[in-house]
VEXROLUM-980679 format. One record per residue (C-alpha): residue in three letters; z negated, y, x negated. Coordinates in steps of 0.001 Angstrom, whole numbers, padded with zeros to 6 digits, always signed. Example, Ala and Ser with C-alpha at 12.3 -4.5 7.8 and 13.67 -1.06 7.14 Angstrom:
// residues 2
ALA-007800-004500-012300;SER-007140-001060-013670;
This chain:
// residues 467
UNK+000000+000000+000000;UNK-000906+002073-002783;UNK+001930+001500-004563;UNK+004357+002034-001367;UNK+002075+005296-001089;UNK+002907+006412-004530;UNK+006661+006057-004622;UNK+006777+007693-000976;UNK+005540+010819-002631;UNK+007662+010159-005889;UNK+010442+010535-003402;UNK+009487+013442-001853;UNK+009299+015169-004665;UNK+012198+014776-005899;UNK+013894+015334-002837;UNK+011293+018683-003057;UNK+013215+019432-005989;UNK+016503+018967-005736;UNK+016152+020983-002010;UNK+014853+024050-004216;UNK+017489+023790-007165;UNK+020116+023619-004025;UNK+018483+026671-003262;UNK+018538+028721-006506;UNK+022055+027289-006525;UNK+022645+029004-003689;UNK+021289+032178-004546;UNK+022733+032020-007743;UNK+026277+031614-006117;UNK+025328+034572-003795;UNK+024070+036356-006887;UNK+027488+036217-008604;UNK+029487+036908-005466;UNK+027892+039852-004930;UNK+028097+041044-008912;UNK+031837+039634-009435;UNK+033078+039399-005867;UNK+035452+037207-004360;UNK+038902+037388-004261;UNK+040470+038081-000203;UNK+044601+036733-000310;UNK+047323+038564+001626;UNK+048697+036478+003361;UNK+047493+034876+004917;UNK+045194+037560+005808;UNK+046477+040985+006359;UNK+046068+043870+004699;UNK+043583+045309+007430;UNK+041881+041774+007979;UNK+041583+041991+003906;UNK+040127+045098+004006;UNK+037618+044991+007059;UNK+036173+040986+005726;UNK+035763+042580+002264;UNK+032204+043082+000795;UNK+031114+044954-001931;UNK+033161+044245-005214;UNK+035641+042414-003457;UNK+039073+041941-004362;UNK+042301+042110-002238;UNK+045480+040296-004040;UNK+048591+040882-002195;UNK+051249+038842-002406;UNK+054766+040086-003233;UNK+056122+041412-000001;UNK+056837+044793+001917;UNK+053890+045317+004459;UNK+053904+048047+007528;UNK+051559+049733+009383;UNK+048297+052198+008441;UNK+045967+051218+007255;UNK+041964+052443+007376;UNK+038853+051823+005344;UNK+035151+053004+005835;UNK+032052+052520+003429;UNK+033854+049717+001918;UNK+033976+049317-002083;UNK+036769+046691-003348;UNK+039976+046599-005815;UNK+043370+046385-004170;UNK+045882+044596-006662;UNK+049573+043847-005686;UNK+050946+040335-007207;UNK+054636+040607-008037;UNK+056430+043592-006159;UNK+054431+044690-003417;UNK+055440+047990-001313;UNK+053667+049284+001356;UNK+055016+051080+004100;UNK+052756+053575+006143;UNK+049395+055708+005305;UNK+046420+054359+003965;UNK+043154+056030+005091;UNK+039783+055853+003261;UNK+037072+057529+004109;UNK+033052+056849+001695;UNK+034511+054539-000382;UNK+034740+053385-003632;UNK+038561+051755-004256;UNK+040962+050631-006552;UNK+044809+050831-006087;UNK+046950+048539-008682;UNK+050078+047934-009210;UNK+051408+048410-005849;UNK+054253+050814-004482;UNK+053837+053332-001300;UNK+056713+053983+000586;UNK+058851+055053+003873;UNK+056026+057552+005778;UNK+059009+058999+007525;UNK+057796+061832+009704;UNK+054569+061545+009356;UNK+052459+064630+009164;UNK+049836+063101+007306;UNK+050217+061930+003092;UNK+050875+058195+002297;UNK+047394+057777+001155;UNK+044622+060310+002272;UNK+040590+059312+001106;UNK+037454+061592+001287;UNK+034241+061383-000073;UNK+035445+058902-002055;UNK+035885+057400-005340;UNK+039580+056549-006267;UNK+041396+055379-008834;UNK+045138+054824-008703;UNK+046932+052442-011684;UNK+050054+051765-012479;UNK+051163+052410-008646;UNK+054793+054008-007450;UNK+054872+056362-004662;UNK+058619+056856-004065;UNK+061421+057679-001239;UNK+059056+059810+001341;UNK+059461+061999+003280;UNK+057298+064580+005764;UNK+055649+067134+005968;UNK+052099+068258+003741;UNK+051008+066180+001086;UNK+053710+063663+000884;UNK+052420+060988-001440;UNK+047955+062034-001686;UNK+045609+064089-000705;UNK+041876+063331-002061;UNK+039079+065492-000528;UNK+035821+065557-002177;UNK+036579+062505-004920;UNK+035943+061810-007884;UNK+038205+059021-010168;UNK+041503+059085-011198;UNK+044897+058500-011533;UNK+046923+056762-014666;UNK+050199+055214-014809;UNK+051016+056177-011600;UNK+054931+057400-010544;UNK+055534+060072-007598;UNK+059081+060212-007541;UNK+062373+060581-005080;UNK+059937+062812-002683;UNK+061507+065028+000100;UNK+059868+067824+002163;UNK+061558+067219+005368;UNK+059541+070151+008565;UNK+058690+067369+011307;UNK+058012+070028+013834;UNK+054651+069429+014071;UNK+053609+073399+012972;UNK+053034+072821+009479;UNK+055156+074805+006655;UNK+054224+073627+003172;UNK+054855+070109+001704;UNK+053791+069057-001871;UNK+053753+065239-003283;UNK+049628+065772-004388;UNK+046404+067693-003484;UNK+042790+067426-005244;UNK+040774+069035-002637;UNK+037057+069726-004521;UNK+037779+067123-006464;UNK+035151+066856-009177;UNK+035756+064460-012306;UNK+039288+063584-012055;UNK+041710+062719-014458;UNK+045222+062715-014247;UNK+046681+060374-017522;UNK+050552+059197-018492;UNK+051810+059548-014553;UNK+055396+061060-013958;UNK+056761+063687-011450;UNK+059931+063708-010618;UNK+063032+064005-008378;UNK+061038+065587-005602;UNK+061719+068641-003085;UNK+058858+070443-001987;UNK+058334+073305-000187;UNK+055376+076143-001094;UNK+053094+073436-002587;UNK+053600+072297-005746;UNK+054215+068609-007086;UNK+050335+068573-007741;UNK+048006+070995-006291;UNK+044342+071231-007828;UNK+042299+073629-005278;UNK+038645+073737-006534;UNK+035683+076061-007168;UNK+034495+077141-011103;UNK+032277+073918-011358;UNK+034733+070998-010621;UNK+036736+069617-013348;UNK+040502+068155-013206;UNK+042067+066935-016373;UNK+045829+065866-016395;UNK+046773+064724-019731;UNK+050052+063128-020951;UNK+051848+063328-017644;UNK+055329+064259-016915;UNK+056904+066630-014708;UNK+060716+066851-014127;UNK+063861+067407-012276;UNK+061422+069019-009336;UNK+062084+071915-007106;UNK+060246+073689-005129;UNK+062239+075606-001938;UNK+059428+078004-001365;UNK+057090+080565-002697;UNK+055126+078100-005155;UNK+055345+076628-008013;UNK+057156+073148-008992;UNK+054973+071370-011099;UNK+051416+072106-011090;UNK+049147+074534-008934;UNK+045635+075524-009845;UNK+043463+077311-007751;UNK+039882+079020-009016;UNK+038517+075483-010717;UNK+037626+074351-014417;UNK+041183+072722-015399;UNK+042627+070935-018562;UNK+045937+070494-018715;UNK+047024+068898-022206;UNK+049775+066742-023781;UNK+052490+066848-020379;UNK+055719+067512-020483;UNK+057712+070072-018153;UNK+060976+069949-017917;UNK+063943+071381-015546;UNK+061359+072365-012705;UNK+062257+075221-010561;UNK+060510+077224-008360;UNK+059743+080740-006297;UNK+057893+083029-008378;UNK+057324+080401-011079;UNK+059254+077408-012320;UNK+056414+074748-013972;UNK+052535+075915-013802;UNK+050958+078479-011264;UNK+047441+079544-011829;UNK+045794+082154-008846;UNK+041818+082730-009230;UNK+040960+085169-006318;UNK+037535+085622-005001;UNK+034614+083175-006524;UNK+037487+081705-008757;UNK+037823+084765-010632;UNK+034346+086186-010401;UNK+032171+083724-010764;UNK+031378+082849-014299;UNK+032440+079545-015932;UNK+035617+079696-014580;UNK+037776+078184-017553;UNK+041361+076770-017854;UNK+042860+075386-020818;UNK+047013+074594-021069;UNK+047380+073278-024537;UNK+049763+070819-026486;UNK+052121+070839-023511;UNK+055774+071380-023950;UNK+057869+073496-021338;UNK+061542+073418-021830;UNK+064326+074446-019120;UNK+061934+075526-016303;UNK+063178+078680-014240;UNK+062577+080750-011365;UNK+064410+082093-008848;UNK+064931+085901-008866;UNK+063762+088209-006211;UNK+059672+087619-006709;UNK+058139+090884-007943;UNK+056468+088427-010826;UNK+059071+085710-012205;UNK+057617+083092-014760;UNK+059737+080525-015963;UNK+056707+078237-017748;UNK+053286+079208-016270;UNK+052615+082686-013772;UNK+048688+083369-013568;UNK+047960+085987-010248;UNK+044505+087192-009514;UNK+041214+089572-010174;UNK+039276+089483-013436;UNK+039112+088213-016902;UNK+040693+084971-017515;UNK+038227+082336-019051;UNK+040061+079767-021149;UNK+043323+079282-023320;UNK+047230+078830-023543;UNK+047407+077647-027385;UNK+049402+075353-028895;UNK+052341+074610-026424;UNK+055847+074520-027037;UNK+057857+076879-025170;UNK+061812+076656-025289;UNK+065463+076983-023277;UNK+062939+078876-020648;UNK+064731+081066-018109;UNK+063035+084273-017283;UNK+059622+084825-018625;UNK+058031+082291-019671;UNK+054613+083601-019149;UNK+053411+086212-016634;UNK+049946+087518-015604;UNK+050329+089437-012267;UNK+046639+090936-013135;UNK+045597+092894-010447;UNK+043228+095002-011598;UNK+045364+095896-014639;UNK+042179+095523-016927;UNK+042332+092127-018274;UNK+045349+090175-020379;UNK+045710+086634-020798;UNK+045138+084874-024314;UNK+048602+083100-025139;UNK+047911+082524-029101;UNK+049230+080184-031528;UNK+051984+079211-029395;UNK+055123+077724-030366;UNK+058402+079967-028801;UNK+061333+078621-029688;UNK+062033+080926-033171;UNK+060175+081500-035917;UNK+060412+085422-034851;UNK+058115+084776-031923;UNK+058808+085526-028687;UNK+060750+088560-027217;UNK+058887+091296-025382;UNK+060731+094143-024999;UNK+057986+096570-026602;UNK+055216+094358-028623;UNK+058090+092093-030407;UNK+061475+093352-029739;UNK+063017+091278-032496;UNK+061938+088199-031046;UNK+064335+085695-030335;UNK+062076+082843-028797;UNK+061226+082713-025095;UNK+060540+086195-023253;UNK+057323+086693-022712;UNK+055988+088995-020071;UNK+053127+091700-019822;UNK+049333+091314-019967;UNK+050059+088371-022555;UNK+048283+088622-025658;UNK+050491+086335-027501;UNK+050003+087084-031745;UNK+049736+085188-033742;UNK+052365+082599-033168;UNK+053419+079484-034811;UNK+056079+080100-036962;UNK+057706+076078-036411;UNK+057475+074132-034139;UNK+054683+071807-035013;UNK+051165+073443-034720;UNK+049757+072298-037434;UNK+051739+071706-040642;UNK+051280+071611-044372;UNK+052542+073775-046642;UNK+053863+072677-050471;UNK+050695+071995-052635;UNK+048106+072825-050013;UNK+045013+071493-051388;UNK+042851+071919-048161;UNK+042946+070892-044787;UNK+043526+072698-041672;UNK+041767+072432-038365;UNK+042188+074053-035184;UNK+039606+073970-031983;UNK+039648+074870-028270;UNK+038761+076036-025976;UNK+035849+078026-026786;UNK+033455+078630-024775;UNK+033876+075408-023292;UNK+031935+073993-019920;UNK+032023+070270-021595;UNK+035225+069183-023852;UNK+036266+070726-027087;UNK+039742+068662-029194;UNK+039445+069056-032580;UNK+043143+068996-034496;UNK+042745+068007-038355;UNK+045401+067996-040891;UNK+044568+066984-044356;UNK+046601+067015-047379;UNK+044633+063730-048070;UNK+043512+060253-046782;UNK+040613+059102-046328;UNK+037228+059520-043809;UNK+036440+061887-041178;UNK+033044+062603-039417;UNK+031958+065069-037126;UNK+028958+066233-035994;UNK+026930+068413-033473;UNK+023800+070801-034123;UNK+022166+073386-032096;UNK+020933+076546-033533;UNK+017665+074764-034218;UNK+019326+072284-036356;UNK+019133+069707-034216;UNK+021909+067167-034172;UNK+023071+066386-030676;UNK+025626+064131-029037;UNK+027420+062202-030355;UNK+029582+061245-034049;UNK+032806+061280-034595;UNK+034467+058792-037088;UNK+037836+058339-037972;UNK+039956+057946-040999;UNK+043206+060405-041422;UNK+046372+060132-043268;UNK+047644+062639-045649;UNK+049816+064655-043916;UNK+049371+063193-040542;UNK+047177+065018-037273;UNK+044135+063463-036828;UNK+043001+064453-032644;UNK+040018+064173-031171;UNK+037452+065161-028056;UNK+034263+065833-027960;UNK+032397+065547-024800;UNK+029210+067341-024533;UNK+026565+065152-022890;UNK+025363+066017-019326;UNK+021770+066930-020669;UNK+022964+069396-022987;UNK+022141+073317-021919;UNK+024040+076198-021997;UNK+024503+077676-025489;UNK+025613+078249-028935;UNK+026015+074705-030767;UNK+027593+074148-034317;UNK+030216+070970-035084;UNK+030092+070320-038778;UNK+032866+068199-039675;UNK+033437+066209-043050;UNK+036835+066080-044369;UNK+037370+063664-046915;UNK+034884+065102-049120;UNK+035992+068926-048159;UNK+032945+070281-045131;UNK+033754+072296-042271;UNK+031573+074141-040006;UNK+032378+076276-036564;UNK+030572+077694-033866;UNK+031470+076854-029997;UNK+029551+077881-026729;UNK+029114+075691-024243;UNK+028772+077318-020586;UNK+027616+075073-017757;
């Protein structure tokens, strides 16, 4: 009895066990689910049945296929990834979300007064998508209200402003609406007719941030009063490394830059256009201010830079500050013009035969070639170039050394303490060296020192940093 005793309890503990490791298995499973997410197919769901079974992490692999209808998503948080050639044809709708698009292509929103893809509150990030062939009214391709995330590898292209009727007059293919921490990387504009708006439209406040770096913008028009490219509007703006290129427009061909009310006034309010290259852009006569490259409009002085960009084959001005108050003139140094003579302005450098430039444009010194930074014969030291300064959180560093070897930077404040982070590279005689520093979100307001090491040769220069 004893013995029948004993094993009935032998038993029961191990079937005791085994319940609670099927348990933690369980849990485990749920554990990684939640963390890694499961993977939804379309088909055989739908897109919709994808995105309304989805939890948190989720992700939704469409198969290769062209897929109608709109489509909706609230307080969901999942990554959308096409599998083969995947278009979809209608307008996507997100509203408190956190999503993903990749590697899928947006299409036919024919009359439609609403974009292809619309999100607020959101966080977004578009990869290596294609939004192509639409046509409507407003935004044609996005419009992101209140986001933050980003958008790289990405194509807008073949987009037509078509007036539906509906009451509205201005089409463009993009709009960051108080966007805050976006960035805009290696995505093309091009082949599109708009209409007022611009190809991408960034309408902030002074403490918002938009970067678009190494993005392309060509062949656009724009059949209205706005620019073709690229629109800012009263926000802290970086726009480095792109390429514009046979854009036309009313008033201005490529970049348009207005700062009324708090844009202009409050302080902080900081745009930088560097490293880009404008060639071919024009605008069509008639305007009382006609830029061909970038055409800045507004009240008050302008906080940031235009250094560094290559201007050439412009037609009309290439840059013109319609400054209202007639007290303030736009910093437009170091800029490449076309000649070694500089650009011509029919009073400040008459003998230039580079791109016009037009008033309010302080724009000496220029480069004198076309690369902005070069070595000369038998230069023994390096060169290095900084902006913008002040800055509200990113300063690129150029470096060009006549020698090769290591490269450190680092960051003090005016007590000598070292703050941020290092910088370490290696350069190559004769080669740029770029990088950017990104002050850290606990860092005040204030005067700060990077001290850079040059392959042996030391380098110090003083920044402010304006939150």
């Amino acid at each position: 009895m004893k013995a029948i005793l004993e094993d009935s309890l032998s038993a029961l503990a191990c079937g005791l066990v085994i319940l609670l490791l099927s348990i933690l298995w369980i849990l485990a499973l749920a554990l990684i689910q939640k963390v890694v997410g499961t993977t939804l197919e379309v088909p055989p769901y739908t897109i919709q049945q994808a995105i309304d079974s989805s939890s948190t992490r989720d992700s939704i692999l469409i198969h290769t296929g062209t897929y109608e209808g709109n489509l909706s998503a609230q307080d969901k948080n999942f990554t959308m990834i096409g599998n083969g050639t995947v278009t979809i044809s209608g307008k996507v709708h997100a509203n408190s979300c956190e999503i993903t698009f990749q590697n899928l292509s947006f299409t036919n929103a024919i009359h439609q007064p609403m974009p292809g893809l619309s999100a607020g509150w959101s966080d977004i990030t578009i990869r290596n998508c294609r939004f192509h062939d639409l046509y409507g009214s407003m935004e044609l391709a996005g419009y992101l209200y209140r986001c933050s995330g980003g958008i790289s590898g990405a194509t807008f292209e073949n987009l037509t402003f078509e007036p539906c009727g509906n009451g509205y007059e201005s089409g463009g293919a993009v709009t960051l609406y108080h966007c805050d921490n976006f960035f805009i990387s290696n995505s093309i504009f091009r082949n599109c007719i708009l209409f007022d708006e611009a190809a991408l439209n960034v309408v902030n406040n002074p403490y918002e941030s938009v970067t678009i770096q190494g993005c392309t913008f060509e062949n656009l028009v724009n059949t209205g009063d706005g620019a073709a490219a690229v629109f800012v509007l009263g926000c802290y703006s970086v726009l480095i490394s792109n390429t514009f290129q046979n854009c036309a427009g009313g008033g201005v061909g490529a970049v348009g830059v207005s700062f009324y009310g708090s844009g202009g006034s409050t302080p902080g309010f900081c745009l930088t256009i560097a490293q880009n290259t404008f060639s071919g852009n024009s605008a069509r006569s008639g305007y009382n201010e006609v830029a061909s490259a970038i055409l800045g409009v507004g009240i008050g002085s302008f906080g940031g830079s235009i250094n560094y960009n290559r201007f050439t084959g412009n037609i009309g001005q290439t840059i013109a500050h319609s400054e209202l108050d007639g007290q303030h003139t736009w910093i437009a140094e170091d800029n490449w013009w076309g000649d070694a003579s500089g650009p011509y302005h029919p009073y400040l450098n008459p003998e230039g035969r580079g791109d016009t430039v037009g008033f309010n444009i302080d724009f000496d010194p220029w480069e004198g070639q076309s690369e902005a930074l070069s070595l000369t014969e038998g230069q023994l030291h390096a060169t290095v170039s900084y902006y913008p300064n002040p800055t509200r959180r990113k300063i690129k560093v150029m470096i060009l050394s006549p020698n090769s070897g290591r490269i450190e930077g680092k960051v003090f404040n005016i007590l000598g303490q070292q703050v941020g982070s290092v910088f370490e590279d290696s350069c190559i005689a004769g080669k740029v060296i770029n990088f950017l520093w990104t002050a850290e979100n606990e860092m005040p307001s204030g005067i700060y020192f990077m001290h850079l090491s040059i392959v042996g040769e030391y380098y110090t220069f003083k920044f402010f940093l304006q939150r």
